[in-house]
C-alpha positions as a LaTeX table, in Angstrom:
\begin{tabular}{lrrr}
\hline
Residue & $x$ (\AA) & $y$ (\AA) & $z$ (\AA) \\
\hline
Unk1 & 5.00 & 14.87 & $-16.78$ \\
Unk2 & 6.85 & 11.79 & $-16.54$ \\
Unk3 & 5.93 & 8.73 & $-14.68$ \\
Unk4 & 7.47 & 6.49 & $-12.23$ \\
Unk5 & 5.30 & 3.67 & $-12.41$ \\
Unk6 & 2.13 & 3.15 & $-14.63$ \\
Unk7 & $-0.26$ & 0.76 & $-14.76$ \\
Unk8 & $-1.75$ & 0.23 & $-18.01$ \\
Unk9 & $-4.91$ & $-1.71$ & $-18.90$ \\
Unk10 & $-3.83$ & $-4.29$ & $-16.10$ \\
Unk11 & $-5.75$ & $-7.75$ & $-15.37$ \\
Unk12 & $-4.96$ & $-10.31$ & $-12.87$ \\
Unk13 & $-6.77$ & $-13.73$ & $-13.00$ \\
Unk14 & $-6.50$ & $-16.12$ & $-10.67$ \\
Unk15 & $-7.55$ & $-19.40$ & $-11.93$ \\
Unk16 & $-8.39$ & $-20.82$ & $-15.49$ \\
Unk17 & $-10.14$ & $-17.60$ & $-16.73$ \\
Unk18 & $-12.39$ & $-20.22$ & $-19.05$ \\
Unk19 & $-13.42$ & $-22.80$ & $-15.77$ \\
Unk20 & $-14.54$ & $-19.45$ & $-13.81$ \\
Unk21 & $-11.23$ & $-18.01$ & $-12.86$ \\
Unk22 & $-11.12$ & $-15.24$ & $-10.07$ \\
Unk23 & $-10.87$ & $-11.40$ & $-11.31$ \\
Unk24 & $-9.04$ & $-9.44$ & $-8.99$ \\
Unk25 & $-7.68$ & $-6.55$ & $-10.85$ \\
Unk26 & $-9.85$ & $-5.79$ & $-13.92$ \\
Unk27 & $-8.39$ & $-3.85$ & $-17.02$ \\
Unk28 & $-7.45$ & $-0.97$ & $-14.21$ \\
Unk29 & $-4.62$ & 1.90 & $-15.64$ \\
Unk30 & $-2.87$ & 3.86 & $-12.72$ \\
Unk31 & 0.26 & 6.28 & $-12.70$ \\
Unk32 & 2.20 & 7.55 & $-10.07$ \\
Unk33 & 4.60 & 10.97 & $-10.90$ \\
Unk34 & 8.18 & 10.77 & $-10.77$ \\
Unk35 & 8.14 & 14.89 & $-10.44$ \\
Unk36 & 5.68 & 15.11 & $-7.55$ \\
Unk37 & 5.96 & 13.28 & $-4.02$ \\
Unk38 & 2.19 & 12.24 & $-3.65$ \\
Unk39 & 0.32 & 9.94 & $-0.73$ \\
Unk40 & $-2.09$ & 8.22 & $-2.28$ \\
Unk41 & $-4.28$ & 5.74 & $-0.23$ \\
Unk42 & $-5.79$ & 2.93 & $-2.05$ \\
Unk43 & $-9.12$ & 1.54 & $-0.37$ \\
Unk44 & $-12.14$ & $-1.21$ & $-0.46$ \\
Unk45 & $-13.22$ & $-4.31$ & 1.27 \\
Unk46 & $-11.59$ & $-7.28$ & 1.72 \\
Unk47 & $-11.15$ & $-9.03$ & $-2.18$ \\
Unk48 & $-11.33$ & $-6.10$ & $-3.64$ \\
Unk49 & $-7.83$ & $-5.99$ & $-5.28$ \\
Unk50 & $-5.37$ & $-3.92$ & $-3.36$ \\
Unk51 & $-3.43$ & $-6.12$ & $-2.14$ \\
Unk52 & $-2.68$ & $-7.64$ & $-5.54$ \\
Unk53 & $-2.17$ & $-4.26$ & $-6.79$ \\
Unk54 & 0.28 & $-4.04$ & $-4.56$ \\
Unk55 & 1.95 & $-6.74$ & $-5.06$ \\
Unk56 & 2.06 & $-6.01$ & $-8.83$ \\
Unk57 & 3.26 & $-2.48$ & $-8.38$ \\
Unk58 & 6.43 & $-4.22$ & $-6.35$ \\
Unk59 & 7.02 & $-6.07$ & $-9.30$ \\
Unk60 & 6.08 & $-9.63$ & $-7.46$ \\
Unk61 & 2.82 & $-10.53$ & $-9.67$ \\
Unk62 & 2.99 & $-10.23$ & $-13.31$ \\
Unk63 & $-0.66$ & $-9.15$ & $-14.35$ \\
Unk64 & $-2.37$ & $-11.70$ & $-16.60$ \\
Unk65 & $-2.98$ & $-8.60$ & $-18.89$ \\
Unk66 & $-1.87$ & $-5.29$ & $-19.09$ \\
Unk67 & 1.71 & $-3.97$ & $-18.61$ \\
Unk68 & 3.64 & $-2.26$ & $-15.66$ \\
Unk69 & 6.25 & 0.68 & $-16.69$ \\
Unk70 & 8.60 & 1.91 & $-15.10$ \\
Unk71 & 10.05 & 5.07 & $-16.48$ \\
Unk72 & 8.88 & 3.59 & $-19.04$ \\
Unk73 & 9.91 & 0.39 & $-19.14$ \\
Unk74 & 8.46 & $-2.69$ & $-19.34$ \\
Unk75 & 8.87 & $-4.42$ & $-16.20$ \\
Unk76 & 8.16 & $-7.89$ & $-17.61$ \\
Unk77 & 10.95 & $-7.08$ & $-20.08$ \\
Unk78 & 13.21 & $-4.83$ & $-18.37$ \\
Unk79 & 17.07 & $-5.73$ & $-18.21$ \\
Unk80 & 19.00 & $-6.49$ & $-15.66$ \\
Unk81 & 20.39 & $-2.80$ & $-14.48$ \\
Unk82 & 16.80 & $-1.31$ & $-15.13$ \\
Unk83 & 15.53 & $-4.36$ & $-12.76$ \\
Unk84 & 18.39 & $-3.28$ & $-10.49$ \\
Unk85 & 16.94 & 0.08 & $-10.53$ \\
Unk86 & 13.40 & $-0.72$ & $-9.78$ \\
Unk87 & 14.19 & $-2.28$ & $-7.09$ \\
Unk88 & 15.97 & 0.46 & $-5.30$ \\
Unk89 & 13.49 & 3.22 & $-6.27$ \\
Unk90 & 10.43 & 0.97 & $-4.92$ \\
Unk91 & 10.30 & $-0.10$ & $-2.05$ \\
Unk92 & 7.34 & $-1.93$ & 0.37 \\
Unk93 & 6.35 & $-1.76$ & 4.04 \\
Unk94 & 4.38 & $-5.31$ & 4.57 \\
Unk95 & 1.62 & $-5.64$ & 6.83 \\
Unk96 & 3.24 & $-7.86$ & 9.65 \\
Unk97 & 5.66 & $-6.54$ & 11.46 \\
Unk98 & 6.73 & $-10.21$ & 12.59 \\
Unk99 & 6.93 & $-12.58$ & 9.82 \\
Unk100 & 9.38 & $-10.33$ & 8.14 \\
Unk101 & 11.82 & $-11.10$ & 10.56 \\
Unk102 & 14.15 & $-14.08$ & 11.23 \\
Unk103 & 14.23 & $-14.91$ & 14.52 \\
Unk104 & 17.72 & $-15.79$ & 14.51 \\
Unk105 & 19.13 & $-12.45$ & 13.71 \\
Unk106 & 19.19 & $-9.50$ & 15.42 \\
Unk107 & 17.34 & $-6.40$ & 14.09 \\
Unk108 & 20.57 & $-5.44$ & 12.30 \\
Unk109 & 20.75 & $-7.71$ & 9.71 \\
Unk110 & 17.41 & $-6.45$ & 8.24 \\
Unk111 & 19.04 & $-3.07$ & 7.98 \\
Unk112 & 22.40 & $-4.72$ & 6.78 \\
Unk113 & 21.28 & $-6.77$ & 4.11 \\
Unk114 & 20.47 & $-3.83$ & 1.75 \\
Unk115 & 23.33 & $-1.90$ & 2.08 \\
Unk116 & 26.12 & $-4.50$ & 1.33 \\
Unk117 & 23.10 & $-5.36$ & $-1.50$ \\
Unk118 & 23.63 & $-2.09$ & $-2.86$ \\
Unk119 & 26.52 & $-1.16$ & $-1.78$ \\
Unk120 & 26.01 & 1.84 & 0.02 \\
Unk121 & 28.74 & 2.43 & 2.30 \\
Unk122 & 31.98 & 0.63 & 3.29 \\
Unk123 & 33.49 & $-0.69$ & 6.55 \\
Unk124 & 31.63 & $-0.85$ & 9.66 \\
Unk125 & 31.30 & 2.64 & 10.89 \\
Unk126 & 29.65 & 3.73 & 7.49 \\
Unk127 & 27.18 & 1.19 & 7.77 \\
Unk128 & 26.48 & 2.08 & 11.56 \\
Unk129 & 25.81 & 5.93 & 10.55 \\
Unk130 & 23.47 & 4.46 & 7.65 \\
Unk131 & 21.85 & 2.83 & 10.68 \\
Unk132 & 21.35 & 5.59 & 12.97 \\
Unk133 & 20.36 & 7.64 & 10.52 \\
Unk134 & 17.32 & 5.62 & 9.04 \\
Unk135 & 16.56 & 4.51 & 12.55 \\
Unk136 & 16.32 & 8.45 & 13.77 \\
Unk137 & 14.26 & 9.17 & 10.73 \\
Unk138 & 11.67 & 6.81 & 11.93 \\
Unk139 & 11.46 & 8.10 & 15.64 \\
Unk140 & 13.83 & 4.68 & 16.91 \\
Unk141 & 16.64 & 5.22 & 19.22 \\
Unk142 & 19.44 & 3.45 & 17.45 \\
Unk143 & 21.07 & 2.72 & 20.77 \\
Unk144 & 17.78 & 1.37 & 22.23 \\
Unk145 & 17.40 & $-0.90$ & 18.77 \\
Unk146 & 20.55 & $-2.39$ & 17.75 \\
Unk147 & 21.82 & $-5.41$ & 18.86 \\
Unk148 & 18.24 & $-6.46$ & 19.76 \\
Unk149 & 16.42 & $-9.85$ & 18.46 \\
Unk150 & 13.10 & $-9.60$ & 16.96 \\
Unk151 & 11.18 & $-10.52$ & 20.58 \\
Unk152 & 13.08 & $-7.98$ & 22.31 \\
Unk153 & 10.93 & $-5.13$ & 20.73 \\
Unk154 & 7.14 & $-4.04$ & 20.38 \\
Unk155 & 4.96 & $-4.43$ & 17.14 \\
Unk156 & 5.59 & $-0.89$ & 16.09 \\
Unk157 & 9.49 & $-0.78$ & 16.91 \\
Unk158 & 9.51 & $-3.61$ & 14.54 \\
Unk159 & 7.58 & $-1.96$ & 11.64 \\
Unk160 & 9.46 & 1.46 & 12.17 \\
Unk161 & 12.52 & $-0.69$ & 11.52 \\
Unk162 & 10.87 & $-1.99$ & 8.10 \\
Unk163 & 10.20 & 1.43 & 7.38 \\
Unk164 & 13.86 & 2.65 & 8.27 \\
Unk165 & 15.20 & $-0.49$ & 5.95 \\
Unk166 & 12.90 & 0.86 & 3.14 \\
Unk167 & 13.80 & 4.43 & 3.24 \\
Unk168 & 17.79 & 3.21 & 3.58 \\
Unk169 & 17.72 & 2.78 & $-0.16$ \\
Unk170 & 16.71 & 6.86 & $-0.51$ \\
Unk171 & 13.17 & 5.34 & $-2.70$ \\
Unk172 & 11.13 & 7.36 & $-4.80$ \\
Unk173 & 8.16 & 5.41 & $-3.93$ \\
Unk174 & 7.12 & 2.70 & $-0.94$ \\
Unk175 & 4.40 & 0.68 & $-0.77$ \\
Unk176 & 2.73 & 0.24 & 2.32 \\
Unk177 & 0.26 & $-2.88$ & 2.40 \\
Unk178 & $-1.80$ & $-2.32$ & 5.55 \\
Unk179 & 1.24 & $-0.77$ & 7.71 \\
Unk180 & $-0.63$ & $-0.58$ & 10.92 \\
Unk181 & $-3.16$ & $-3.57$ & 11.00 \\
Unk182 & $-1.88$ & $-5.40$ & 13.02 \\
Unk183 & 0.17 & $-2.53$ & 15.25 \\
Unk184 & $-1.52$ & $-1.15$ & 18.78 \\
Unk185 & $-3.86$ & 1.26 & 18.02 \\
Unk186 & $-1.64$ & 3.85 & 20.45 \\
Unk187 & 0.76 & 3.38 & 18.01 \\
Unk188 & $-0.66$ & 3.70 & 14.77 \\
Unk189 & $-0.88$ & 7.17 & 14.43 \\
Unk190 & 2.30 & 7.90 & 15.42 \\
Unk191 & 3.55 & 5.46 & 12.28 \\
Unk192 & 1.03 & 7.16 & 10.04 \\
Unk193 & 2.98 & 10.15 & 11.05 \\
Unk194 & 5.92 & 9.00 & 10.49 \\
Unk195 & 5.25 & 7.70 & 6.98 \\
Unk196 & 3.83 & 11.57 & 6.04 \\
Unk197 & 6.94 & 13.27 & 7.44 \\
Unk198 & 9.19 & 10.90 & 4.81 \\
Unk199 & 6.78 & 12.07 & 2.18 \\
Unk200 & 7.22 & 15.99 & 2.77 \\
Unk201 & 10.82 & 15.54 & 4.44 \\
Unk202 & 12.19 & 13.27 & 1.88 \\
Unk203 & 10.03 & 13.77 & $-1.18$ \\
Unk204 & 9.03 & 10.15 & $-1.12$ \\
Unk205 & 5.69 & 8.76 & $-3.08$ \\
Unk206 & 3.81 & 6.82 & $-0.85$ \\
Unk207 & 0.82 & 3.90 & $-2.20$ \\
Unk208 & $-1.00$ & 3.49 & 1.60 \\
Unk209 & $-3.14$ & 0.17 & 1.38 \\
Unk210 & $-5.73$ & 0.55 & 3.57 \\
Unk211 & $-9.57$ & $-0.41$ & 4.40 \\
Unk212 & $-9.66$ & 2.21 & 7.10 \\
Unk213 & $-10.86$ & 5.18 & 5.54 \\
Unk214 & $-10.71$ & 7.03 & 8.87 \\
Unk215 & $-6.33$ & 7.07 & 8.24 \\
Unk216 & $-6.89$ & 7.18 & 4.74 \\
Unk217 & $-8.56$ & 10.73 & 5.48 \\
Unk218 & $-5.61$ & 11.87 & 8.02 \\
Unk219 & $-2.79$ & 10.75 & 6.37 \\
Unk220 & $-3.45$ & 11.04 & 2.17 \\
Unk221 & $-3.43$ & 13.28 & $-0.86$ \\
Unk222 & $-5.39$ & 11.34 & $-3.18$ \\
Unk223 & $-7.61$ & 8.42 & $-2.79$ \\
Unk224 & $-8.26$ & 5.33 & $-4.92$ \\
Unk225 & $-11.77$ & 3.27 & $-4.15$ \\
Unk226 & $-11.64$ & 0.05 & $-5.41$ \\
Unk227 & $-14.64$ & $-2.40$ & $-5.23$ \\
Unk228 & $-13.60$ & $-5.71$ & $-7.02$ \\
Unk229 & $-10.37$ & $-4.91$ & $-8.97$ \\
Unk230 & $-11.93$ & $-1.52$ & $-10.84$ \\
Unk231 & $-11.76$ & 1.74 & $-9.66$ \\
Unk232 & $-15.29$ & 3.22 & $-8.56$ \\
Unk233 & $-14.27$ & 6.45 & $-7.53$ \\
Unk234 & $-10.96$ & 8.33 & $-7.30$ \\
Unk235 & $-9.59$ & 11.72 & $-6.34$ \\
Unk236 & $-8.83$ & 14.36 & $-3.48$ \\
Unk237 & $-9.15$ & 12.53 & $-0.68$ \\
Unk238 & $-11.16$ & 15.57 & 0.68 \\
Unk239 & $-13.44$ & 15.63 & $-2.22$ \\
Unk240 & $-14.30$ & 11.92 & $-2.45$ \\
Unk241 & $-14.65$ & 11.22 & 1.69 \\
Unk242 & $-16.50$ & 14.35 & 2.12 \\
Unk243 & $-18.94$ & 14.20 & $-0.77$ \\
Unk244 & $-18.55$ & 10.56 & $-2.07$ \\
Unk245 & $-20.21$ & 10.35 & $-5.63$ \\
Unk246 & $-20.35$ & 6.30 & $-6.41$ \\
Unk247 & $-22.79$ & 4.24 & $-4.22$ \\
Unk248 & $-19.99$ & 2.14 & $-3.13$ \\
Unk249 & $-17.90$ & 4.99 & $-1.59$ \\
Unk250 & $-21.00$ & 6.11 & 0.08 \\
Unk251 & $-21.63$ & 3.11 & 1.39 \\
Unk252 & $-18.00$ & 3.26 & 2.61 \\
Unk253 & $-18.49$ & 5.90 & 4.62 \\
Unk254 & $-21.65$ & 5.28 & 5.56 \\
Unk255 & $-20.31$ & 2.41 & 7.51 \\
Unk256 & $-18.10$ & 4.83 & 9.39 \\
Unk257 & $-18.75$ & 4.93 & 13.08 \\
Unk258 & $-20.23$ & 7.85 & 14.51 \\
Unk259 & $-20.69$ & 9.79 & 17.76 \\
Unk260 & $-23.84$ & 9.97 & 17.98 \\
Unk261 & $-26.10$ & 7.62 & 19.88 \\
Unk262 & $-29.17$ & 8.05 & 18.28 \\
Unk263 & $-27.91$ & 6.72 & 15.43 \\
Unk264 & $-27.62$ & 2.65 & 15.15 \\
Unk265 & $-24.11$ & 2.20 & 13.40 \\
Unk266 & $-24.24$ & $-0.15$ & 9.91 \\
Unk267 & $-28.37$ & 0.64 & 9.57 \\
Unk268 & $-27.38$ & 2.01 & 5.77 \\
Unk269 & $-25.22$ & $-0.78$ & 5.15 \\
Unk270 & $-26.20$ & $-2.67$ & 1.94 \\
Unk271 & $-24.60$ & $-6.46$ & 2.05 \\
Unk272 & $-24.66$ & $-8.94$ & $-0.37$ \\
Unk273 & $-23.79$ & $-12.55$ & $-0.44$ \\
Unk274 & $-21.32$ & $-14.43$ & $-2.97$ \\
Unk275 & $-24.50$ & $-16.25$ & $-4.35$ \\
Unk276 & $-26.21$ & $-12.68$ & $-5.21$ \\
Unk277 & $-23.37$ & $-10.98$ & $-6.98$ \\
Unk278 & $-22.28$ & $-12.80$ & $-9.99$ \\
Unk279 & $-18.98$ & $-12.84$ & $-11.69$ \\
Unk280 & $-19.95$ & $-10.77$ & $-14.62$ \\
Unk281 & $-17.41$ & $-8.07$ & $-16.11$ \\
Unk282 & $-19.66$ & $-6.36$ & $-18.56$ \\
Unk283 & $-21.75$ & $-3.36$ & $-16.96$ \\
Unk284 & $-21.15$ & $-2.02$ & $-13.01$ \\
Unk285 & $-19.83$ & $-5.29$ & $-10.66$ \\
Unk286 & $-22.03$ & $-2.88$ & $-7.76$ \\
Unk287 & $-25.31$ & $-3.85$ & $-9.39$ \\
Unk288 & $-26.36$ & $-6.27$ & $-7.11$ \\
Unk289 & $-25.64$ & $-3.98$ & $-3.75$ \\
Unk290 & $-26.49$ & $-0.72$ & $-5.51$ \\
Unk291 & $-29.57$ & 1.53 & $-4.13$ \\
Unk292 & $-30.76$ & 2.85 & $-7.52$ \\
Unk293 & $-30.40$ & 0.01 & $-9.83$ \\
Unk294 & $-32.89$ & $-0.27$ & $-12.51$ \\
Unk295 & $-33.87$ & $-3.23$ & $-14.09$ \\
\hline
\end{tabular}
């Protein structure tokens, strides 16, 4: 099986590792298949590393440790075509769907910039159809979205267009850092949707950072738990929502809201504060939260 990205062994301090340096990815290894599409959602609490994993899957953090291949190659050593590559093949969908934008263009330009980048079509009317087509894809009008400024649309017109923009490039894998955060919540699932359909329509890989389990469940494959930068628990999403084996992922889901009154929501909920978890990286970081530690 050959992969389209690996991480291997990968560490990302933060700091002077010797004056008490932050750990936020800790000697994790991940792959992702070039030969199967997969949706893999990567989970955990705030600090717990996804978001620099993503950002060192995109190629925008080099890890402190470790290496990052793609087919592999190096990315910290790749050359220039390879780099070229890479960056068409991965793509990312960013949380807010308002600081990507410049207010001074219209809508088009985001779409724009990657084909003349790449050079995907030529003359006007073959960048339009590129348009209309990624727009349609995503459930956008492209008569309704062209020609518009940034303020002229909704939060989740604005990340559909990211997504269209990603997906213009024909990627074998996107990154989505917390896609719907900070879109209504009537329009989150119809995103989530969206970003499911590319993966079966198109064959795209997704990576769906997330610290809502609840879409993690809906929308994923696979399922990566994180709890500061290692991996506690990983597998079918199914498997590991539905019968969660690591404290931590119970916890997780423990924390999940139910319908039932009776029950007092967060009463199995096992906190701890910075002062009571020490920054040790020998034995299981969960010790001080975890319900059957031993001393």
């Amino acid at each position: 099986m050959t992969n389209l990205l690996e991480m291997r062994n990968v560490t990302q301090v933060f700091g002077d590792p010797d004056k008490g340096g932050t750990v936020a990815v800790d000697n994790l290894s991940y792959s992702i298949s070039a030969d199967q599409p997969s949706f893999t959602a990567v989970v955990g609490e705030s600090g717990s590393g996804k978001t620099t994993i993503a950002r060192i899957l995109l190629g925008f953090q080099e890890p402190s440790e470790g290496q990052v291949l793609y087919r592999g190659h190096d990315l910290a050593k790749a050359p220039r075509d390879i780099s070229n590559q890479f960056r068409r093949e991965v793509q990312a969908v960013f949380q807010d769907p308002f600081e990507v934008y410049n207010p001074f263009y219209k809508v088009d330009h985001i779409l724009d910039v990657p084909i003349k980048k790449f050079k995907l079509a030529s003359g006007r009317a073959g960048t339009r159809a590129l348009m209309e087509e990624a727009l349609t894809r995503v459930g956008l009008r492209p008569e309704e979205t062209l020609g518009r400024y940034p303020h002229q649309l909704s939060g989740g017109q604005r990340q559909r267009i990211t997504v269209a923009r990603a997906i213009l490039l024909k990627p074998r894998l996107i990154v989505a850092d917390e896609p719907v955060s900070m879109v209504d919540a009537s329009l989150r699932a119809t995103i989530l949707q969206t970003l499911r359909a590319l993966n079966e329509d198109l064959g795209i890989s997704f990576v769906y950072i997330t610290h809502d389990l609840t879409t993690a469940y809906q929308v994923s494959d696979n399922i990566l738990v994180l709890y500061r930068g290692r991996i506690a628990e990983m597998g079918d999403v199914a498997t590991v929502i539905k019968h969660p084996q690591h404290p931590y992922t119970q916890l997780l889901v423990g924390s999940i809201p139910l319908p039932d009154p009776n029950r007092r929501w967060g009463e199995n909920v096992v906190a701890a504060s910075q002062d009571e978890m020490p920054d040790f990286r020998a034995g299981c970081t969960f010790a001080p939260r975890c319900p059957y530690v031993m001393d």
